[in-house]
C-alpha angles and dihedrals in degrees: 000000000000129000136269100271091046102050083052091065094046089056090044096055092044081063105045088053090046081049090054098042101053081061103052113283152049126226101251123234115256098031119114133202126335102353102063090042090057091042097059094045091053087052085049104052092049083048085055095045088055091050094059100044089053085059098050089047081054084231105093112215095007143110125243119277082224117031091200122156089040110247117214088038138095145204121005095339085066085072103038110098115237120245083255095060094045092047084051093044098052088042098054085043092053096045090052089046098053086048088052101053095042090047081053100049088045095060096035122084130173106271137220111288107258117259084245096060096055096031107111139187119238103239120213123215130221101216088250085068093249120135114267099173152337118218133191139049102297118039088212121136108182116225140188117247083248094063091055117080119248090229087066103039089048083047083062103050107046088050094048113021117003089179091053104121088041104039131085091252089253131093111209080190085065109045081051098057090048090055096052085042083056090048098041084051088248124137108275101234120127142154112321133186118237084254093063092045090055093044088052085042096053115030108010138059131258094253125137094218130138085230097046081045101063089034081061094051096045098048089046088056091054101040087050083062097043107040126042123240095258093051081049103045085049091055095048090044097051095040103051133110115250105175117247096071092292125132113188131014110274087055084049090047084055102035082050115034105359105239130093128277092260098060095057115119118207098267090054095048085046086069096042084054097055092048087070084080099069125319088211096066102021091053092109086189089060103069144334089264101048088052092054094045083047092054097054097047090048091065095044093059092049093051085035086064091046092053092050095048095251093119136023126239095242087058097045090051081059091068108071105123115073109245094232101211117215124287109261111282128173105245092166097058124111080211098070136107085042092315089304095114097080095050088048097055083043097059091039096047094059096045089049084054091044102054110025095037089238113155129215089253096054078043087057100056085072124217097102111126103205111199105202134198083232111135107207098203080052093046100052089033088056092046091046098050087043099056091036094062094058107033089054092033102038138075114183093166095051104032120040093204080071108071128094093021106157130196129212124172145155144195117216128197097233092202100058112006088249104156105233098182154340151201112213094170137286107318132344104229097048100036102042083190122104103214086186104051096034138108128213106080125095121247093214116185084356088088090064108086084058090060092053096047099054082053100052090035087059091047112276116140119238087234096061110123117218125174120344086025094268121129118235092266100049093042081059095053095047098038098249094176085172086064101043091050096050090045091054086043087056106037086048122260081248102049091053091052091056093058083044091055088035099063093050112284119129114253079220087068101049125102136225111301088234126132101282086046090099089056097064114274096147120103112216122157132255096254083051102050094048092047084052099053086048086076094064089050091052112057101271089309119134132191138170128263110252120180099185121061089184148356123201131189114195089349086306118117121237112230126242119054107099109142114263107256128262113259137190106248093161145017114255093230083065087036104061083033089066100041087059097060086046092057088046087061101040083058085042086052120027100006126245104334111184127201133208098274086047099252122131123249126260124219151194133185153144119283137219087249086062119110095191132111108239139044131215135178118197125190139168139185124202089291113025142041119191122179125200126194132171133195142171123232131179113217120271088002115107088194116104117238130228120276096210114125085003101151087002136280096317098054090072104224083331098279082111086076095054089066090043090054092045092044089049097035081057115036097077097041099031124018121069125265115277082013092125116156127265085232120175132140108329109239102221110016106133129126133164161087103302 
């Protein structure tokens, strides 16, 4: 053992080791004097230094998490992230964004379709199968892909996704494009396949947001998976904005060319296609730019289509000439065809209701295709002859007895009761009235025809003489009210009335039996009362007026529209009877009319002994009947108006007019050519209040 003194030191020196090791060192063995000494308090000063900055990080001892700003650099490399932290950046970007994404196709399904991409138009028919018009919110006809032509579907295609049928139904571009959009403060639309516009079209809004945007790629993706190309391709065809009010591209075929989707050759369909751009700025009807902008995409489709392998390049040599669409035309007003349209969809519609059973609102959910018996060339002749006559024979500033004269009129296929055309008034959307289809007005002297046939069809002659010494069939060219009442008064009001309903008028429409009855108080309308007159033309038939030969839902007809069948309502004895006495006063009236098969004209009218205010004049030839009233109202007043001075002193009361619309509505649709009427001055032509 030492001594005291020694063991001291010792003890000093352990302390002062166990001094320097608490900060940091240890004097290191070997070592002599001051060196050591400042070496270990260097060491233990860094150590220190260490210490403290542990315990600003909050981790003592440790090194940053991120290590961001970089420590141990200056300048600007002490801002520049290492190629670890941007591996671990992208990384950790990419991760959240998988996560995302799947997160995002997990909770989104693919949704209900919107009520705007099923909602449809009814389309009505003209009977030579051409478009008349489309009615409802949305002109929209829904098609198959097979009733689309190739040509266009290919046109398509090739102008808006070339990979259709190969890709996922998705475009990441795209998406892409939408984002930076979203960033710039730009709309986020980008380039999108035809899946995705379908899918926009279908289930999603319109919106240009960044949400409504992904939805749109994730639902693309699924319905991709769940629906092939050509399912897909239908919808987006059908669904697609054309410009001109039309959605899909049977509405577009009409709205442009007139003519359905299946017709549509391939430089047609190259310009529908091109419309799918932008309608406001492809439309080559709408402005000298847009048809040149029209022009050139057109071509580029079609070399687009060559380039693509879509078309070859000996078709596409075939397409030189630009396919010029129709000028815009309305073809869903209710004003067109001279303010007829309206008129025509209203006849058609009830009968649709009356004999399918269909309601207005079944009628309001759209997709019905309802084929008519409406013949366009009679339709626009009628209207024409109509609005001809008074604008050429009235005078309403001038004479007050002409205003408020108002027109009906209908021609009616004697053969089979088919309903060819009408004239409801002067336009549809300004006159809600149908003054064809209409009762209310008296038929006058036109009832006639009906008195004489219940006599002879219970055994009179025509021969017979009554008051005045004239027979029946002379008493109905010259007007012999007296006869007619005493004949009605003998064969029996009632049984009268019976012929009358027979031959095809509405027991809704006939008056009291009582002793004016014969003279034309009942009200039937002007499609009635043609019909009716078709019996006589037909050998004693009838058969009831129809205005629809078919309606069809999804390409499945709807029941119940079979044509009434023909009947026997008179002998044909009484029948041919009849019609002779009706060619006797067409030559009375308006002189020997001939028509195409050579046979004379019969007629019917109002005569200068009637007390009733309204005059009519009804014709027919073999193959059509066709029926004209007129009559004056005052507004807001259901009362009619007198006839006298109505188109001046020579159109006798105006039923003069009536003979001057039915001679012009048929002469370029009926009569021969060069058949043109011996007409004077009508011998017995006058109606009206006295």
């Amino acid at each position: 053992m030492g001594t005291h003194a020694q063991r001291d030191g010792a003890q000093k020196t352990t302390d002062r080791r166990r001094r320097l090791r608490r900060l940091g060192d240890v004097p290191r063995r070997g070592r002599r004097g001051a060196r050591k000494l400042v070496g270990s308090a260097r060491r233990g000063r860094r150590g220190v230094r260490r210490i403290v900055g542990s315990a600003r990080r909050g981790r003592p001892g440790g090194r940053r998490f991120v290590d961001y700003p970089r420590s141990g650099r200056k300048g600007v490399r002490r801002w520049l992230p290492s190629w670890r932290q941007w591996l671990s950046a992208c990384l950790l970007g990419g991760g959240g964004l998988a996560g995302l994404f799947t997160y995002v196709y997990v909770t989104v399904d693919i949704p209900d379709e919107n009520d705007a991409a099923s909602r449809e138009a009814n389309v009505y028919y003209w009977s030579d199968g051409t478009q008349m018009v489309s009615i409802g919110d949305v002109n929209r006809q829904i098609v198959e892909l097979k009733d689309v032509p190739k040509s266009v579907r290919n046109a398509v295609i090739a102008a808006e996704n070339a990979t259709f049928y190969s890709d996922s139904g998705v475009s990441p571009q795209g998406l892409g494009r939408a984002l930076v959009n979203m960033v710039k403060g730009q709309e986020t639309q980008g380039g999108s396949t035809i899946t995705q516009q379908y899918v926009k079209n279908t289930y999603l809004s319109q919106d240009q947001t960044v949400t409504r945007k992904v939805k749109e790629f994730v639902i693309s993706l699924k319905v991709d998976q769940r629906k092939t190309k050509d399912e897909i391709l239908q919808g987006y065809l059908n669904s697609s904005w054309f410009g001109r009010g039309a959605y899909g591209v049977e509405a577009a075929a009409h709205a442009y060319y007139g003519i359905p989707a299946r017709e549509l050759n391939a430089s047609q369909g190259a310009l529908l296609a091109a419309l799918l751009k932008g309608a406001e700025m492809y439309d080559p009807s709408t402005s000298a730019a847009n048809h040149r902008r029209a022009k050139a995409r057109w071509a580029w489709i079609l070399d687009r289509q060559v380039a693509v392998g879509r078309m070859s390049a000996k078709e596409r040599a075939r397409y030189k000439e630009f396919p010029e669409p129709l000028k815009e035309s309305r073809s869903t007003s209710l004003s067109g065809h001279y303010g007829q349209t309206g008129y025509l969809v209203d006849v058609a519609t009830k009968y649709v209701r009356q004999r399918t059973g269909l309601t207005d609102k079944d009628l309001a959910l759209g997709g019905y295709e309802i084929h008519t018996t409406f013949d366009k060339r009679r339709v626009l002749q009628l209207a024409r002859s109509v609005k001809g006559v008074l604008s050429r024979d009235l005078d309403p500033k001038r004479r007050a007895q002409d205003k408020g004269v108002q027109v009906g009129a209908a021609s009616v296929r004697t053969r089979d009761g088919a309903v060819l055309a009408l004239y409801g008034g002067a336009d549809a959307t300004r006159h809600f009235s149908n003054n064809a289809d209409t009762t209310g007005v008296p038929a006058g002297s036109t009832f006639k025809p009906f008195v004489l046939a219940s006599a002879l069809q219970d055994g009179m002659r025509p021969d017979e003489k009554g008051p005045g010494g004239m027979t029946p069939v002379e008493a109905l060219v010259e007007g012999g009210n007296a006869t007619y009442q005493k004949l009605g008064a003998e064969v029996g009001q009632r049984r009268v009335r019976d012929v009358a309903v027979g031959a095809g008028m509405l027991e809704q429409s006939m008056a009291r039996t009582d002793k004016s009855f014969p003279l034309g108080t009942s009200t039937p309308s002007a499609v009635r009362l043609a019909s009716a007159y078709g019996t006589f033309a037909r050998d004693g038939l009838q058969h009831d007026p129809y205005s629809v030969t078919s309606v069809t839902k999804d390409g499945e007809p709807v029941e119940g529209l079979e044509p009434a069948r023909t009947r026997r309502a008179l002998d044909a004895r009484v029948a041919h009877q009849v019609d002779a006495a009706l060619r006797d006063v067409a030559v009375d009236t308006v002189g020997r009319v001939v028509s195409k098969t050579g046979r004379p004209v019969a007629a019917g009218r109002t005569s200068d002994q009637d007390r009733f205010r309204a005059s009519w004049f009804i014709g027919y030839t073999p193959e059509v009947s066709t029926s004209v009233t007129l009559f004056r109202m005052r507004p807001r007043d259901p009362l009619l108006q007198p006839l006298s001075g109505v188109g001046g002193s020579k159109s006798r009361h105006g039923n003069a007019l009536t003979e001057r619309i039915w001679r012009d509505a048929l002469s370029g649709v009926d009569l021969a050519p060069g058949g043109k009427s011996k007409v004077g001055s009508p011998k017995a032509a006058a109606l009206g209040d006295r």
